[in-house]
C-alpha positions as CSV (number, residue, x, y, z in Angstrom):
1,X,38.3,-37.9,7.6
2,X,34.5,-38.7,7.7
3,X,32.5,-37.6,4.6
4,X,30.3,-34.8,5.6
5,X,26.5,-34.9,4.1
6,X,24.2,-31.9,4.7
7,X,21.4,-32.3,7.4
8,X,19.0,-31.2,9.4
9,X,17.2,-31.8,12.6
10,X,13.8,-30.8,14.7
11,X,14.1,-31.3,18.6
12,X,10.8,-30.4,20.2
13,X,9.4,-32.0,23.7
14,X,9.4,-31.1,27.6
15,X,12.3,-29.8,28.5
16,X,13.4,-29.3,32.3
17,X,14.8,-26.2,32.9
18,X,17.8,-27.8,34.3
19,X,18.6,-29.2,30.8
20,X,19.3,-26.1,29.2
21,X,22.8,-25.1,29.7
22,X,23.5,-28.7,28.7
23,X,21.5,-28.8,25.5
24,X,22.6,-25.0,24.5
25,X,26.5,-26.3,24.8
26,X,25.5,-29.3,22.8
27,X,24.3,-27.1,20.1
28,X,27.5,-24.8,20.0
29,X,29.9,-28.2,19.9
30,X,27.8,-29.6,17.0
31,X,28.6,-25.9,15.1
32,X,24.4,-25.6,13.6
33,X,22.6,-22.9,12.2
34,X,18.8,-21.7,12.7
35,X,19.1,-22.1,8.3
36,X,21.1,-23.2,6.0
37,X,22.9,-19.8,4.6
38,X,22.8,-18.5,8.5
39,X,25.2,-18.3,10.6
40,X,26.5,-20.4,14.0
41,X,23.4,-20.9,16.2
42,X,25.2,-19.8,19.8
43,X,22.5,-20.3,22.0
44,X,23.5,-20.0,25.8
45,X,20.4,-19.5,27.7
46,X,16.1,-20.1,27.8
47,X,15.5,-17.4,26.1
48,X,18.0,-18.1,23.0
49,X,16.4,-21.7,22.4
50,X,12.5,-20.0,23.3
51,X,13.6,-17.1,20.8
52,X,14.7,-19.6,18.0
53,X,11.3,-22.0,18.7
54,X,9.2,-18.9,17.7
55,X,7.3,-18.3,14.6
56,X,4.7,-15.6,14.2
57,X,4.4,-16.1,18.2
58,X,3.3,-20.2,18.2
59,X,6.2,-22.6,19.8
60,X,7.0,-24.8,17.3
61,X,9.9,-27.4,17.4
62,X,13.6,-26.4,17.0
63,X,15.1,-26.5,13.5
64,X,18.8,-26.9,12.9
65,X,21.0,-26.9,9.7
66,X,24.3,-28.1,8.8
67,X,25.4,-28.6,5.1
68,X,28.5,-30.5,6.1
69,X,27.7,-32.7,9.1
70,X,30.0,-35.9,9.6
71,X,28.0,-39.2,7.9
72,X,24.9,-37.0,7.9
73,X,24.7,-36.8,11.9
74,X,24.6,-34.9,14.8
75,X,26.0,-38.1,16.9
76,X,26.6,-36.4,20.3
77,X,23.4,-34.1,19.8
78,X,21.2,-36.9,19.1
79,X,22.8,-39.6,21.7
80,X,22.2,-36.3,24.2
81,X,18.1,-36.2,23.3
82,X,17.8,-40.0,23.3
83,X,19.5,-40.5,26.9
84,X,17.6,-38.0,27.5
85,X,14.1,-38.7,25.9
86,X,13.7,-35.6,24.2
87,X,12.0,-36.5,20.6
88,X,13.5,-35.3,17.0
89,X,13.3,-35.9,13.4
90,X,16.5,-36.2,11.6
91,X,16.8,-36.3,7.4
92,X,20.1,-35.9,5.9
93,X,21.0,-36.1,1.7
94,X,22.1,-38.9,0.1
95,X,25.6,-38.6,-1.2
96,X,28.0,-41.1,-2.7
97,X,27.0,-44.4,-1.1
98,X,25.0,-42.9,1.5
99,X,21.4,-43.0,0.4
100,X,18.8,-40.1,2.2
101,X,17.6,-41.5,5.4
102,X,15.3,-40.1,8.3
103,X,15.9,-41.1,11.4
104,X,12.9,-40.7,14.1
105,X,13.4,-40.8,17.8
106,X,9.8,-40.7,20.0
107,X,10.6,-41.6,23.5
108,X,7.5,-43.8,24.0
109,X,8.3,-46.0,20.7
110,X,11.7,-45.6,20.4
111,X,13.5,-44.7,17.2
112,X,12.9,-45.5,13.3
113,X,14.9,-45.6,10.1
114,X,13.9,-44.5,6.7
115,X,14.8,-44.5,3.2
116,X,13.6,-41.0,1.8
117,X,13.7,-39.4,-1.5
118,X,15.4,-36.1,-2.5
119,X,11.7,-34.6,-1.3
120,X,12.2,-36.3,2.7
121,X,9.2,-38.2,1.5
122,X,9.5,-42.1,2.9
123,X,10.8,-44.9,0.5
124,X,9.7,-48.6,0.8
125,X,11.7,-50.9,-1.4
126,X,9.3,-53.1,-3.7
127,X,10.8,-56.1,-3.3
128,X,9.6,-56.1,0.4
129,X,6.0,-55.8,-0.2
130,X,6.2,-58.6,-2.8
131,X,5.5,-61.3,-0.5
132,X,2.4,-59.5,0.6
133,X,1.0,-59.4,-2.9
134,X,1.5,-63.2,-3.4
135,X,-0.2,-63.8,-0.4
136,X,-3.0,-61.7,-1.6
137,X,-3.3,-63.6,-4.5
138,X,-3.5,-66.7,-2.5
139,X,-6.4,-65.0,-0.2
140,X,-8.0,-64.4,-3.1
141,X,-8.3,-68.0,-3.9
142,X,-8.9,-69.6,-1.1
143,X,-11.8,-67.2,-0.7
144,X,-13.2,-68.1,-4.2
145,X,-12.9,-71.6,-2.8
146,X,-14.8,-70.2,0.4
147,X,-11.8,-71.6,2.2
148,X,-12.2,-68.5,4.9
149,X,-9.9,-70.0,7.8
150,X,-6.9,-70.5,5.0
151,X,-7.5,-67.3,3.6
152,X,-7.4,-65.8,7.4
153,X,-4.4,-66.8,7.9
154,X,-3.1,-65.4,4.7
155,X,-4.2,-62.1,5.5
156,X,-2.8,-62.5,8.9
157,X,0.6,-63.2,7.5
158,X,0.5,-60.3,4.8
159,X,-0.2,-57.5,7.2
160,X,2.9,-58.6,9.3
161,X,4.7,-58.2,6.2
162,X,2.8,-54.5,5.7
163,X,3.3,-53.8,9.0
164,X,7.7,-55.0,9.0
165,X,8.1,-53.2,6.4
166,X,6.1,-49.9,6.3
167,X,6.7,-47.0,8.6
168,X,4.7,-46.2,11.7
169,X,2.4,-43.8,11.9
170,X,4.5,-41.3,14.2
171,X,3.0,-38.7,16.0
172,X,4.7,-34.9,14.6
173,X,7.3,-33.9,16.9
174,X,6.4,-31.3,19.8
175,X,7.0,-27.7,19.9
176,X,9.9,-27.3,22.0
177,X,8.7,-26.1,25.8
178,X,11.5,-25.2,28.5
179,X,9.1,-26.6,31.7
180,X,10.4,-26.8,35.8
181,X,12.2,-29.4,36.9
């Protein structure tokens, strides 16, 4: 039996019209609620998902709960959005061995992994930004030494470091909008 972690998700984007039956049945197999002390979310039409993507009358993105989701996923709801572009944030607990994670899909960068905190904030580990120090202090020197070109290339090779190992600035995901086909 798979451990179960609580979770939840935001699904936002374009989606066609035609999609909708498909994505409402997705959400009744993955057994989701609107909240975490709410009920089964049994959406079955436009109007349930544009109902549910309401709040004091602005679209905003779709929010669903689960407090005991298998390893902290909605597999088949997610491998639905990403085959079919649809963007989402994912964050589920940490529990046992499974440390809290966010998992970001964006259809024009693809998707992202995160260590978070019990707050969802994003977690870099230390030891992977140590390089970029070192080589800081060694940009420091050679500019001392007005050895720019050295120190260039230092400063080249920290910010691929900073830029491996720090998350990307991803855009918020979308309100969810039902659009024609």
């Amino acid at each position: 039996m798979a451990d179960t972690v609580s979770v939840h998700i935001s699904l936002g984007g374009r989606i066609p019209r035609t999609l909708v039956p498909d994505l409402c049945q997705m959400i009744r197999n993955q057994g989701v609620g609107l909240d975490w002390d709410q009920g089964l979310f049994q959406p079955a039409t436009e109007t349930d998902l544009q109902t549910a993507c309401t709040e004091s009358g602005t679209a905003i993105p779709l929010r669903l709960c689960d407090h005991d989701a298998p390893w902290g996923e909605f597999a088949e709801l997610q491998e639905f959005l990403v085959k079919h572009q649809l963007p989402f944030d994912r964050y589920h607990d940490s529990k046992y061995e499974f440390s809290s994670e966010l998992l970001c899909f964006r259809p024009e960068m693809g998707s992202f992994r995160f260590l978070t905190d019990a707050d969802e904030r994003i977690v870099v580990l230390a030891e992977r930004l140590s390089p970029a120090v070192e080589f800081l202090n060694r940009v420091q020197h050679h500019l001392h030494r007005g050895e720019v070109p050295a120190a260039q290339a230092l400063v080249r090779e920290c910010l691929s470091i900073l830029y491996e190992h720090l998350p990307a600035s991803l855009p918020d995901v979308p309100p969810l909008e039902i659009v024609a086909d």
